[in-house]
C-alpha positions as a printed Julia matrix, in Angstrom:
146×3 Matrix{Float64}:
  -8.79  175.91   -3.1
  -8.54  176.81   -6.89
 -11.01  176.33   -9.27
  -8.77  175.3   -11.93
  -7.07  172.08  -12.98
  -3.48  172.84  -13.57
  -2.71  169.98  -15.9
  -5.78  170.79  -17.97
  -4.38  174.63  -18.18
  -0.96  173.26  -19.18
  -2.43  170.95  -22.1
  -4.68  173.79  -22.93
  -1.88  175.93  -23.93
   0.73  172.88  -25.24
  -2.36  171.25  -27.12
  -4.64  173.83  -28.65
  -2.31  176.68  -29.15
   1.17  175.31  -29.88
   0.33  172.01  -31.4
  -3.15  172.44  -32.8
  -2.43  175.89  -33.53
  -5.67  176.84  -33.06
  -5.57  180.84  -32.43
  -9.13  180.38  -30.37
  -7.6   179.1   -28.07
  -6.45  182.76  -26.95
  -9.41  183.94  -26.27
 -10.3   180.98  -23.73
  -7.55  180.23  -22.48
  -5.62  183.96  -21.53
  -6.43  187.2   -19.78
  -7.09  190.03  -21.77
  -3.99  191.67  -20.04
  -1.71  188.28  -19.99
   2.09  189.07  -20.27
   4.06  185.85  -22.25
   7.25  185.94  -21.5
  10.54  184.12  -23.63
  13.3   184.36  -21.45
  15.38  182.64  -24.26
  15.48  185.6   -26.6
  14.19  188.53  -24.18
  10.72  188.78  -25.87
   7.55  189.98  -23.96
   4.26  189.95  -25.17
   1.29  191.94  -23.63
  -2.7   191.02  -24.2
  -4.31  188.89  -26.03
  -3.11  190.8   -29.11
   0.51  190.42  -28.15
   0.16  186.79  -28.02
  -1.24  185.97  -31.05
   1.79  188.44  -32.72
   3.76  185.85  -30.49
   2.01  183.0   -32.36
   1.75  183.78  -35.76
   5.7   184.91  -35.71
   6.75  181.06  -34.37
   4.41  179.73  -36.92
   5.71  181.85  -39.62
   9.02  179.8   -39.07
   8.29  176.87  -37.98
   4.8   175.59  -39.59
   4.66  172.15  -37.78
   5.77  173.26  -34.2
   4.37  171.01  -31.59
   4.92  171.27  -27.84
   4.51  168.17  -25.74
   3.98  168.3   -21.78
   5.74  165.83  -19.98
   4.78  166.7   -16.44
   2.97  169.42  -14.59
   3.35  171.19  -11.09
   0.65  172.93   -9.17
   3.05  174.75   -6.69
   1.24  176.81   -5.29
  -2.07  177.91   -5.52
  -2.56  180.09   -8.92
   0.83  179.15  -10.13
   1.49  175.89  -12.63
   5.18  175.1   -13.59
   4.9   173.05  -16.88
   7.79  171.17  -17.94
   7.45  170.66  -22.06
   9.31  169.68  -25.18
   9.17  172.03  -28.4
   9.89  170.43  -31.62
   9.59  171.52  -35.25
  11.22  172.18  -38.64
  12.5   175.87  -38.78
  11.78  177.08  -42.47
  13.77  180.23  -43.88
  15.26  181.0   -46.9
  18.59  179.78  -45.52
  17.99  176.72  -43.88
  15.4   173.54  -43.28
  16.02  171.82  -39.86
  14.47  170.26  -37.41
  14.97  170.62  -33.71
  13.56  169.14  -30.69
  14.48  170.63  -27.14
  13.36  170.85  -23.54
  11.87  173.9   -21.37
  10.09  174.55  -18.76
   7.28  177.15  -17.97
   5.97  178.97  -14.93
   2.19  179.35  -15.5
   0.23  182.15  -13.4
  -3.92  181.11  -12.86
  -6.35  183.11  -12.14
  -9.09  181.93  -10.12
 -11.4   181.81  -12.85
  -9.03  179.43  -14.42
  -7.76  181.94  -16.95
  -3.91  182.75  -17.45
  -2.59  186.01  -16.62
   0.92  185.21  -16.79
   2.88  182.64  -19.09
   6.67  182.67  -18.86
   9.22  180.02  -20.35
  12.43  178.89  -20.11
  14.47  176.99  -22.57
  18.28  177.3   -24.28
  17.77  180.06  -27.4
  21.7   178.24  -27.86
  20.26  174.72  -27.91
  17.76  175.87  -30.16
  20.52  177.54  -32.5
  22.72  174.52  -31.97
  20.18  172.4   -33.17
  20.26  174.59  -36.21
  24.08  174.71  -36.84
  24.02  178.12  -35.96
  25.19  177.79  -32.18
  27.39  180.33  -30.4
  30.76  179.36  -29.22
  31.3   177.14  -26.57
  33.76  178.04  -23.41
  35.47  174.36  -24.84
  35.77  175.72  -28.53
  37.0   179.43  -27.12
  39.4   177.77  -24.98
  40.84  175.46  -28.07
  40.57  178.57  -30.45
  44.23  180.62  -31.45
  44.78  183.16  -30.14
């Protein structure tokens, strides 16, 4: 039986880290080895160090990102899948824009309640789409001259 609750882990990370942004939250909540993994854009982050890099680059570009957890799986023992929503205002010199979009993530436990793996899933083209900056479509490249 683990000595962790998985809902509590989930929240931990969606709550203190990515809505609070409170960078403490690294410490008490990760490894010191964790890997973070964003499938999306092919980005992997190793330690405690790599994840606050990880952190402080989202925040850099998107101040008032929150991530909400709308339900929580404890699959197995030492493994939490999380399903969330991310939602912000992307800030560059470009363009101002908010987004809101769905993802999942599969969270690895330790015993000790600690997270040695975080990995997550959501659409980097939803993301650009909600920007206005989406890659083609198959419908657009079929409807495009040739």
């Amino acid at each position: 039986m683990s000595s962790y609750d998985p809902v509590a882990v989930a929240e931990s990370i969606a709550t203190r880290l990515w809505t609070e942004h409170d960078r403490e939250a690294i410490e008490e909540v990760f490894t010191d080895d964790v890997v973070y993994r964003d499938v999306a854009w092919g980005y992997t982050f190793t330690g405690r160090d790599g994840v606050r890099d990880y952190v402080d680059k989202v925040l850099g570009g998107i101040p008032d990102f929150t991530e909400t957890i709308e339900d929580v799986l404890d699959i197995r023992p030492g493994t939490v899948v999380a399903r969330w929503r991310y939602s912000g205002t992307f800030s560059s010199p470009r363009i101002t824009q908010a987004f809101d979009l769905p993802g999942t993530s599969v969270i690895t436990v330790r015993e000790d309640g600690l997270v040695s793996s975080n990995v997550d899933y959501y659409s980097a083209n939803a993301f650009l789409a909600a920007l206005d900056w989406a890659y083609p479509t198959v419908e657009s490249l079929a409807t495009r001259e040739r």
